[in-house]
MITIFI-555348 format. One record per residue (C-alpha): residue in one letter; x, y, z. Coordinates in steps of 0.05 Angstrom, whole numbers, padded with zeros to 5 digits, always signed. Each point is the difference from the previous one (the first is absolute). Layout:
BEGIN
AXYZ/...
// end
This chain:
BEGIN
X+00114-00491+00398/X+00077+00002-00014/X+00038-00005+00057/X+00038+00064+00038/X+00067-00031-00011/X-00007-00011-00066/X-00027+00068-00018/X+00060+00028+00042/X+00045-00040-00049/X-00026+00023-00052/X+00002+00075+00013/X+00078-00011+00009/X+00008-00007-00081/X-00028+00060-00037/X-00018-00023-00062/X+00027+00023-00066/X+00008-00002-00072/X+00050-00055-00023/X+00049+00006-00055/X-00043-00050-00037/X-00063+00050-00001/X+00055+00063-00021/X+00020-00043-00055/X-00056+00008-00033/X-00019+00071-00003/X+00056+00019-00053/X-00033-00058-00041/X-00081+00037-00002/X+00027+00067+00002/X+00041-00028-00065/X-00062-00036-00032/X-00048+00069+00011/X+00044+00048-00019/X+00010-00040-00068/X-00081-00013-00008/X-00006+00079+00011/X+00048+00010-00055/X-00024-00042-00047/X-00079+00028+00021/X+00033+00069-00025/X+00040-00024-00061/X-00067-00031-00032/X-00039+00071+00028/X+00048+00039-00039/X+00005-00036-00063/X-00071-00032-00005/X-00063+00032-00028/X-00050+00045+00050/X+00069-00032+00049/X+00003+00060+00039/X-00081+00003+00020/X+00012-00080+00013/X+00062+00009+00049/X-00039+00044+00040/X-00061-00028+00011/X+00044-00066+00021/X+00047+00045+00038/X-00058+00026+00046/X-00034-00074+00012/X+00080-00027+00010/X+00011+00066+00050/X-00060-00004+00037/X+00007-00076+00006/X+00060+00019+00043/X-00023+00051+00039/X-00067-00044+00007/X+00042-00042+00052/X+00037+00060+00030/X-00072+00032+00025/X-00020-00066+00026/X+00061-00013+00044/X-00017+00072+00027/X-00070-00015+00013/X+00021-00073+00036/X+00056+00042+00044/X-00054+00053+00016/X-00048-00062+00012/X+00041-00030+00051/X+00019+00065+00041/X-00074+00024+00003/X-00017-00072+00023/X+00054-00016+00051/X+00005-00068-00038/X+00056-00047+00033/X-00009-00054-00042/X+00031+00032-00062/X+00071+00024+00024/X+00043-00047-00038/X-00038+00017-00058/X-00005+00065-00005/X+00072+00021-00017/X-00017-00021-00069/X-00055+00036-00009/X+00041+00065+00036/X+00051-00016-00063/X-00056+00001-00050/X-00024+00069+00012/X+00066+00021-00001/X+00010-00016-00078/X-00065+00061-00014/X+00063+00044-00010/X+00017-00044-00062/X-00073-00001-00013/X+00006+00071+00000/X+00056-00004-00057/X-00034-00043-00040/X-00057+00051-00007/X+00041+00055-00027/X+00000-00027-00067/X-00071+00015+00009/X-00003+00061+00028/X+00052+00035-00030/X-00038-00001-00074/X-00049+00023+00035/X+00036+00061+00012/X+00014+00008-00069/X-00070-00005-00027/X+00004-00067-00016/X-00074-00036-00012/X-00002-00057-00015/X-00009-00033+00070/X-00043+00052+00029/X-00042+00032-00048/X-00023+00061+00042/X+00081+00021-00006/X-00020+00034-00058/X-00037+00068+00025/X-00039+00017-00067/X-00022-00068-00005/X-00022-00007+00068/X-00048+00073-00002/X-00027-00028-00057/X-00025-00066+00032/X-00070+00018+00036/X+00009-00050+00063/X+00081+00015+00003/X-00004+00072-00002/X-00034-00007+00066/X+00057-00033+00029/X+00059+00036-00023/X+00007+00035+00066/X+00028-00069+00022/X+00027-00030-00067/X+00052+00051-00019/X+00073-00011-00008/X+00021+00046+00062/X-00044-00027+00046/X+00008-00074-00028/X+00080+00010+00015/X-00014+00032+00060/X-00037-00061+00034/X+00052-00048-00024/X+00059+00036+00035/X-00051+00004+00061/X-00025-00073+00001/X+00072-00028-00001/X+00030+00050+00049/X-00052-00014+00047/X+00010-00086-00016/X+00082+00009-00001/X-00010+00039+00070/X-00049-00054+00031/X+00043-00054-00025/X+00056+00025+00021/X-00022+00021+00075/X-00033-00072+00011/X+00061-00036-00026/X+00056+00037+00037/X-00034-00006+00062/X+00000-00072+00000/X+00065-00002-00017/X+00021+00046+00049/X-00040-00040+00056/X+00044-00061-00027/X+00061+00032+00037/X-00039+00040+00053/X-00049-00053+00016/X-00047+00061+00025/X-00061-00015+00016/X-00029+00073-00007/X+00009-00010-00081/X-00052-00055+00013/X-00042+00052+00028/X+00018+00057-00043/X-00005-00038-00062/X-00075-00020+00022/X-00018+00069+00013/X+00022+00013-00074/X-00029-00042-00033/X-00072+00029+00009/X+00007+00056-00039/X+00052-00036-00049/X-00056-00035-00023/X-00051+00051-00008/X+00062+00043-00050/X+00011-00074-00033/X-00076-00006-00008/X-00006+00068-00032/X+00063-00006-00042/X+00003-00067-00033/X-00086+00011-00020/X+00016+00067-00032/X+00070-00030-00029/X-00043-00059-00038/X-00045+00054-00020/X+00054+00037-00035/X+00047-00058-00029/X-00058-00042-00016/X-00069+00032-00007/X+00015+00066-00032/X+00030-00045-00059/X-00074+00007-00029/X-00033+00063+00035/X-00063-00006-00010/X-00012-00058+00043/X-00025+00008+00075/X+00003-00046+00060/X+00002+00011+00072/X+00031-00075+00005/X+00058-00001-00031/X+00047+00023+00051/X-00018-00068+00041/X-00001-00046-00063/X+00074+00028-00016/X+00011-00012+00081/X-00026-00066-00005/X+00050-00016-00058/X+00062+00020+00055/X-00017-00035+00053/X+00003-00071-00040/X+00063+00029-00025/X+00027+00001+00059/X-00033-00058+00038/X+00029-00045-00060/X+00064+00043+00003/X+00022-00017+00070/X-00029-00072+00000/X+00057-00009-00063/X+00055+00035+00039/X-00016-00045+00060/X+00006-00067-00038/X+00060+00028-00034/X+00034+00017+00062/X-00026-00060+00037/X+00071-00036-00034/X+00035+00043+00053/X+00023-00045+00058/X-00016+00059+00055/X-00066+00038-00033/X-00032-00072-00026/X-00024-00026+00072/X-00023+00069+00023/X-00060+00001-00047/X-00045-00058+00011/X-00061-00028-00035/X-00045+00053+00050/X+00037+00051-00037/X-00006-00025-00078/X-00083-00019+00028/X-00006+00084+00025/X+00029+00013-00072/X-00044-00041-00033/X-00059+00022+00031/X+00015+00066-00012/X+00011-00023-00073/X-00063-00028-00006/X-00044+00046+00038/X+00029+00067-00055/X-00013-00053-00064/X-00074+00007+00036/X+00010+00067+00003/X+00025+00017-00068/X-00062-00040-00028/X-00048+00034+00043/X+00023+00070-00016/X+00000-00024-00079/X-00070-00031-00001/X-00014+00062+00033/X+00025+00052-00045/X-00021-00047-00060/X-00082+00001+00038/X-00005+00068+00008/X+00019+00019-00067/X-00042-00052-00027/X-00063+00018+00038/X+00010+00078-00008/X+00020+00002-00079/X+00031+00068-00005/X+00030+00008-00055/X+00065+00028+00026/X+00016-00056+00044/X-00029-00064-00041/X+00046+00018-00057/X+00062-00020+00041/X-00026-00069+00007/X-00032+00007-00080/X+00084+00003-00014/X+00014-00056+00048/X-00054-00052-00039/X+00011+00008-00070/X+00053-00022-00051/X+00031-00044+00042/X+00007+00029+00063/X-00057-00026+00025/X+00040-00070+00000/X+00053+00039+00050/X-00062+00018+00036/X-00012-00069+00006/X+00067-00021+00022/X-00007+00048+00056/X-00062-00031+00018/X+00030-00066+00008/X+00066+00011+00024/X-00009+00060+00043/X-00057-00032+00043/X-00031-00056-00016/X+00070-00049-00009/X+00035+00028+00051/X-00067+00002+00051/X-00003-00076-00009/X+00073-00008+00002/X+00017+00035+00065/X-00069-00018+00036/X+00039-00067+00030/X+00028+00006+00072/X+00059-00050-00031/X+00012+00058-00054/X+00012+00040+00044/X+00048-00028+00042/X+00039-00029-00054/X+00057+00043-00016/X+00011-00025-00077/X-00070+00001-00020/X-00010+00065+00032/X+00056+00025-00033/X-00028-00035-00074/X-00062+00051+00017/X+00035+00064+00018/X+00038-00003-00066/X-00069-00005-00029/X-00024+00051+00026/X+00053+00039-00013/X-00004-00006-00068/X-00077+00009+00002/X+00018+00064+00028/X+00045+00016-00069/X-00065-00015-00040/X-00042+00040+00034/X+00033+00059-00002/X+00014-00017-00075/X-00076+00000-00004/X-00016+00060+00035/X+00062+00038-00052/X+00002-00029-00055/X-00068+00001-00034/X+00012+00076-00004/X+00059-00007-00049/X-00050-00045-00047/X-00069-00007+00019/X-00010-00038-00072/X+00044-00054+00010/X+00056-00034+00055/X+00066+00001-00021/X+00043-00032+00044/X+00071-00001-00018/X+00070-00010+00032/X+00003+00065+00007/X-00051-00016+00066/X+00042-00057+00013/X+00059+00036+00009/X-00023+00064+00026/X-00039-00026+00058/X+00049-00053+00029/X+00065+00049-00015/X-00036+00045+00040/X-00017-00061+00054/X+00066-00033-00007/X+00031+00078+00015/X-00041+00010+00054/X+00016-00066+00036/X+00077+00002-00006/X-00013+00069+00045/X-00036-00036+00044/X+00049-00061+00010/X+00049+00053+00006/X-00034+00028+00058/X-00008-00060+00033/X+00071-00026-00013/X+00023+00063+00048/X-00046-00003+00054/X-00014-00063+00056/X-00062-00037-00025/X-00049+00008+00052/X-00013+00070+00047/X+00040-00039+00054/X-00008+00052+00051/X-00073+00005+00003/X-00025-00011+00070/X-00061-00042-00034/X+00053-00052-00033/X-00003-00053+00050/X-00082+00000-00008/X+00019-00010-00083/X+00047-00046+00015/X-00049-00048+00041/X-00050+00006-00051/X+00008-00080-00005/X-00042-00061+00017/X+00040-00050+00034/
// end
């Protein structure tokens, strides 16, 4: 183990944000603010543009709040587990929940044409069509603009509230150095989980699975989970190599640290592929008609070769990839795999939206391109800008020194 004086040392120099790491956020805020522009210039002047935006708009907006949900879930993880070993870590992912209020902005483009009757996104917007449709008519008690509106102020006021509570907290125990926040914030994070639970399934229902209403599954809610929590894993495992350059955070997280990540990394690409084998099984096996003809749209005329890609680089590349103890522990490999997975998270969703705008054929255009990383690219800046304000680690958490010795001398 490290050694008390050293630890004492340490504790001396709270880490922050250099001008180095500021510097750049201008820069990406610039570079996806101008993809987002030119995503809308080419919706607006480009044939069936409009329809096109917006399906990329909700895989791009998701994406982001895709990470925001899993920093949640990893803060609420911790609490709920008294974990010590991942203090100096978990400021980032405290900083990544807090960008679901832009998440939250970047869905009103959605929403809002909702409110206007817009249909082309979610077909069950239109009313006459929807009590026409024999299996939809049956659902419009839940898929009905009102009520549709309705959850989406509820699920981010309850995630902006969470965030926020968690978050403030630990930034407050920063100056206080209070251990009862400890204590209080464990107590919290019981039920916190149980509304997160709740919210992000039925949230995934409504952004994702109403986009073709007559399919069923009880499963989605975890698969979409699933598809955070790499998110996140890869998220923080990037903003820990990135800020490993500064001279006081570097040292503080050690190989033990980057191995928990990894493992954690590798144990949800498990995950993922169990709960999509799964999914994929059951369907198979049962042959309903309403819930085989998502994965009919998903095979066919050339998305079954995204299908494939998913296959590959969702589990079975990244399973052999990360299954090395040496991977694990090796900051710039590790790193190589998180921005895989990240952007294996960007197809997937892409997968799960897409197909509904053209079941007959893929047409992937820049108008993806630029949608989705604008959207990323926006979403990051807020997050650096976060981070750029606030120390780097929750330096007053009585459980720091345990993080902090997490190291094999």
């Amino acid at each position: 183990m490290s050694h008390p004086a050293s630890t004492e040392l340490t504790l001396e120099r709270v880490p922050m944000m250099g001008e180095a790491g500021r510097g750049k956020i201008k820069l990406i805020a610039l570079i996806g603010i101008v993809l987002v522009v030119v995503a809308v210039v080419l919706g607006l002047t480009t044939e069936d543009g409009k329809r096109h935006l917006s399906f990329a708009w909700l895989v791009g907006a998701t994406f982001v709040l895709s990470i925001g949900l899993g920093g949640m879930f990893f803060v609420l993880l911790q609490h709920l587990t008294r974990s010590g070993w991942s203090v100096v870590l978990r400021r980032i992912a405290e900083n990544a929940m807090w960008t679901i209020p832009i998440a939250g902005l970047m869905f009103l483009p959605i929403v809002i044409p909702t409110v206007f009757g817009y249909s082309g996104l979610f077909p069950w917007i239109d009313a006459a069509w929807a009590e026409a449709d024999p299996v939809v008519s049956k659902k419009t008690g839940y898929l009905n603009m009102p009520f549709f509106v309705a959850r989406y102020v509820f699920y981010f006021t309850v995630w902006i509230f969470m965030a926020r509570y968690f978050r403030k907290a630990s930034l407050t125990q920063d100056q206080t150095r209070d251990p009862a926040i400890t204590t209080r914030l464990q107590s919290r994070a019981a039920p916190g989980m149980l509304v997160f639970a709740l919210t992000a399934t039925f949230a995934s229902f409504d952004f994702i699975m109403s986009l073709e209403p007559h399919w069923f599954s009880t499963i989605f809610g975890v698969y979409f989970f699933a598809g955070c929590t790499l998110s996140i894993y890869s998220t923080m495992i990037l903003a820990a190599f990135f800020l490993s350059k500064n001279p006081d955070f570097g040292h503080l997280v050690t190989k033990e640290h980057y191995h928990d990540l990894g493992k954690w990394l590798f144990g949800f690409v498990f995950f993922w592929s169990y709960i999509a084998f799964s999914q994929f099984m059951l369907y198979w096996y049962a042959n309903i008609p309403e819930e085989t003809e998502w994965l009919v749209h998903r095979q066919n005329h050339g998305w079954g070769y995204w299908s494939l890609v998913l296959i590959f680089g969702h589990c079975l590349i990244p399973f052999g990839g990360l299954l090395s103890r040496h991977v694990k522990r090796n900051k710039k490999v590790l790193s190589c795999w998180a921005v895989w997975l990240l952007l294996m998270q960007m197809v997937d969703l892409f997968w799960l939206i897409r197909p509904l705008m053209n079941s007959h054929g893929v047409h992937f255009g820049l108008i993806d391109v630029a949608t989705v990383f604008g959207l990323a690219f926006i979403g990051l800046a807020y997050g650096m800008q976060l981070t750029s304000k606030q120390p780097l680690i929750a330096h007053g958490d009585p459980r720091l020194r345990e993080s902090l010795e997490l190291v094999v001398q």
